[in-house]
C-alpha positions in Angstrom: -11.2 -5.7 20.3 -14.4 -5.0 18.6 -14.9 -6.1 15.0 -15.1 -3.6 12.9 -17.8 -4.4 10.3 -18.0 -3.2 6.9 -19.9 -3.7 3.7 -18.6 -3.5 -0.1 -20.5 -2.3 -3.1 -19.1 -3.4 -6.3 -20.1 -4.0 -10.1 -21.0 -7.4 -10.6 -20.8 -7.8 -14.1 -17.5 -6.5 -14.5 -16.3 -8.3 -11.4 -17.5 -12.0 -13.1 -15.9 -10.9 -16.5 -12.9 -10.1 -14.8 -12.8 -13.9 -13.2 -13.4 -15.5 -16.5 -10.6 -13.6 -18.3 -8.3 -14.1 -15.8 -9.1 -17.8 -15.3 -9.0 -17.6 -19.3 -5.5 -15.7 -19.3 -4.3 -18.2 -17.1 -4.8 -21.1 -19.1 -3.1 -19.8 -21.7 -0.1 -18.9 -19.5 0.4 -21.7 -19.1 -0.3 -23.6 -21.9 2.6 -21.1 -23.7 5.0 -21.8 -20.6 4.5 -25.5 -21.5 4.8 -25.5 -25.0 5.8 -22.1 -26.5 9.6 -21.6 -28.1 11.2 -18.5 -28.6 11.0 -14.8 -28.2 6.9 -14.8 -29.4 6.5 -17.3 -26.4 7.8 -15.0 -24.4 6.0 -11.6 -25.8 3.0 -13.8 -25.2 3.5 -14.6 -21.6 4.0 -11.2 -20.9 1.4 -9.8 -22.4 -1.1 -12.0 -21.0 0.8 -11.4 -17.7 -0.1 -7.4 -18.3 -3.5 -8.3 -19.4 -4.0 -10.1 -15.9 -2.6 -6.8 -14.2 -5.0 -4.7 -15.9 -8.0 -6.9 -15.6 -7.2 -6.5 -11.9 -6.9 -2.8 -11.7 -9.6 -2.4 -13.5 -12.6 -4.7 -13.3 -11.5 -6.9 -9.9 -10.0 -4.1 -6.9 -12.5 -1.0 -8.1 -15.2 -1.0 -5.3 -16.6 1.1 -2.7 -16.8 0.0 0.6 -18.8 1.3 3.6 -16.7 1.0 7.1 -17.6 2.5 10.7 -15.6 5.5 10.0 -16.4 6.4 6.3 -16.3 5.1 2.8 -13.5 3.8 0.6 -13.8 4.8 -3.1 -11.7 2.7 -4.6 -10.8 3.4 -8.6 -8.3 1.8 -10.6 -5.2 3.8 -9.5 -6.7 5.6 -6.3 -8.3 5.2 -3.2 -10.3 8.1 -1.7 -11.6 8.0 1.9 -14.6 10.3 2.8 -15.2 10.4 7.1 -18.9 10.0 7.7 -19.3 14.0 8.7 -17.7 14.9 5.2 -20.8 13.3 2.9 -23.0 15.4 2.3 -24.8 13.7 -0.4 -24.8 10.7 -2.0 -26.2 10.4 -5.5 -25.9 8.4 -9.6 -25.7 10.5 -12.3 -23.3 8.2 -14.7 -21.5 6.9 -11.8 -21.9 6.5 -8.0 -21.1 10.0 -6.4 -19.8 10.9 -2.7 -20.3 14.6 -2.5 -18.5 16.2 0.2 -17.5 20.0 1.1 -14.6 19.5 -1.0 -16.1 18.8 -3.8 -18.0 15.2 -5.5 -15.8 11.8 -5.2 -16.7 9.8 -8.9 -16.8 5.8 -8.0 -15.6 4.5 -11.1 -16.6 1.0 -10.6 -20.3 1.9 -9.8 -22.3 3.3 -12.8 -25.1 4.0 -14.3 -25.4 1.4 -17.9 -28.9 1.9 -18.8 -28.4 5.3 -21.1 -31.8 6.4 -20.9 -31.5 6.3 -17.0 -28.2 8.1 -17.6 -30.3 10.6 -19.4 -33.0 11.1 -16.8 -30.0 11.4 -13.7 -28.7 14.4 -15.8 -31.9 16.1 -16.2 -32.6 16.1 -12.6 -28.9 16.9 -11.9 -29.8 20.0 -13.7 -32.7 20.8 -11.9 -34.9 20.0 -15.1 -36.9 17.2 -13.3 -37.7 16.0 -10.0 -37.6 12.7 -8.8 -36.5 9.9 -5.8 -35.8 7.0 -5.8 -36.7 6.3 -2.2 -40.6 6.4 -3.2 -40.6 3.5 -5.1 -37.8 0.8 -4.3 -39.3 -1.1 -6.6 -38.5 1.2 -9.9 -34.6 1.7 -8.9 -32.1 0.8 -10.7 -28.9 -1.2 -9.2 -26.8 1.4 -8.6 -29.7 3.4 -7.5 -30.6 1.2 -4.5 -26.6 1.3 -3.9 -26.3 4.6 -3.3 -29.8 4.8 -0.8 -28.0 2.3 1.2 -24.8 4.2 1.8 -27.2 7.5 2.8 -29.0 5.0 5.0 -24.9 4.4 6.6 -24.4 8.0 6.5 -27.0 9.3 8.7 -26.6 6.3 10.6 -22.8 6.7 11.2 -23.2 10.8 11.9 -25.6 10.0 14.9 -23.0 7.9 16.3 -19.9 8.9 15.1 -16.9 7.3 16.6 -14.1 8.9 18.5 -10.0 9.3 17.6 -8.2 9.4 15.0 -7.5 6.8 12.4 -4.6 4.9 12.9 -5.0 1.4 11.9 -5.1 0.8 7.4 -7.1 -2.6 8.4 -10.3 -0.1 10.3 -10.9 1.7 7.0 -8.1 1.3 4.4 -4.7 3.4 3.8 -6.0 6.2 3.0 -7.9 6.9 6.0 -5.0 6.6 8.3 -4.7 10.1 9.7 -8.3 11.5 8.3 -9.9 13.9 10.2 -12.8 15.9 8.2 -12.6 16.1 4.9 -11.5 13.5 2.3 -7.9 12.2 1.8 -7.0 10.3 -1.8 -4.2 8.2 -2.4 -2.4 5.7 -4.8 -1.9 2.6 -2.8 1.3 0.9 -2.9 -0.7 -2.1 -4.4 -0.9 -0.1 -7.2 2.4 1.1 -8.1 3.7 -2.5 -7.7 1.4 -3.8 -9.8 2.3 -1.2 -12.7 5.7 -1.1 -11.8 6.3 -4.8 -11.7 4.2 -5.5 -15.6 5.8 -2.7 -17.2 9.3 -4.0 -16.0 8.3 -7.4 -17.1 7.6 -6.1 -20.6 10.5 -4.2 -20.8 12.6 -6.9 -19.8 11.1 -9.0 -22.4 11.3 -6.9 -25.2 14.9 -5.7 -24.4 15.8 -9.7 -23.6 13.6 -12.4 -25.5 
């Protein structure tokens, strides 16, 4: 079987905070397991539990990743798969954008910080200046230089686009399973057992402790 190769984009900074407060979160798990007493122990372990949860929905699983048969936007509680023949466009305004026939896919995780760039991107968006960042490399921002590598993967994938349909999660994530032309969106199970599991946890605690 041949290997299907792929390549993720994700925010770095967000991604390293992300480690330290869980690493952080984890220390102090246990240090309340060890020596906390009564219901605040308890209220404290869970929330720190739910801080962990949301630190992972949030700043560790968002990414975008660029497969052999399209790309995986993946925000906090979905996943959106876009086939290579859907993109039309790929361009940063505030965030990464995917646009397709259907309309633009937002990455969540891949933005614009620099507000004065932010500025500029909806200037040209409106047509009020015009500028690209493929002339000079050198002058792009992050994100920028992100979103000139998946065009690069786009027109490389729609020259040789492969065959069939979809059928394996582990070739280009769940929601691609089934995708044809156009965009499919999803919440992964991942995701509801995350929420589901923390918000029973802190019910349980509250209702128990």
């Amino acid at each position: 079987m041949t290997e299907q190769k792929s390549t993720t984009h994700y925010a770095t900074s967000t991604r390293v905070m992300g480690i330290v407060w869980t690493v952080i979160a984890l220390l102090l798990l246990a240090d309340v397991l060890l020596r906390g007493e009564g219901r605040m122990a308890w209220i404290a372990g869970a929330f720190l539990v739910a801080s962990i949860a949301g630190v992972y929905l949030v700043w560790l699983r968002p990414r975008v990743v660029s497969t052999e048969r399209g790309i995986r936007v993946i925000n906090p509680l979905r996943e959106v798969f876009v086939p290579w023949n859907a993109v039309s466009w790929i361009d940063v305004v505030d965030v990464l954008r995917v646009h397709t026939p259907a309309g633009p896919v937002r990455s969540w995780p891949l933005r614009e910080s620099k507000r004065s760039k932010v500025r500029e991107n909806m200037r040209r968006d409106a047509g009020h200046i015009d500028t690209d960042v493929d002339d000079d490399p050198t002058q792009a921002r992050p994100v920028d230089l992100m979103a000139r590598e998946l065009r690069r993967d786009a027109e490389r994938h729609k020259a040789r686009p492969l065959s069939g349909p979809i059928r394996d999660a582990a070739e280009a994530g769940p929601a691609a399973i089934g995708a044809e032309d156009r965009p499919q969106a999803m919440v992964p199970v991942e995701v509801i057992l995350v929420l589901s599991l923390t918000a029973a946890l802190l019910v349980a605690v509250f209702l128990l402790a």
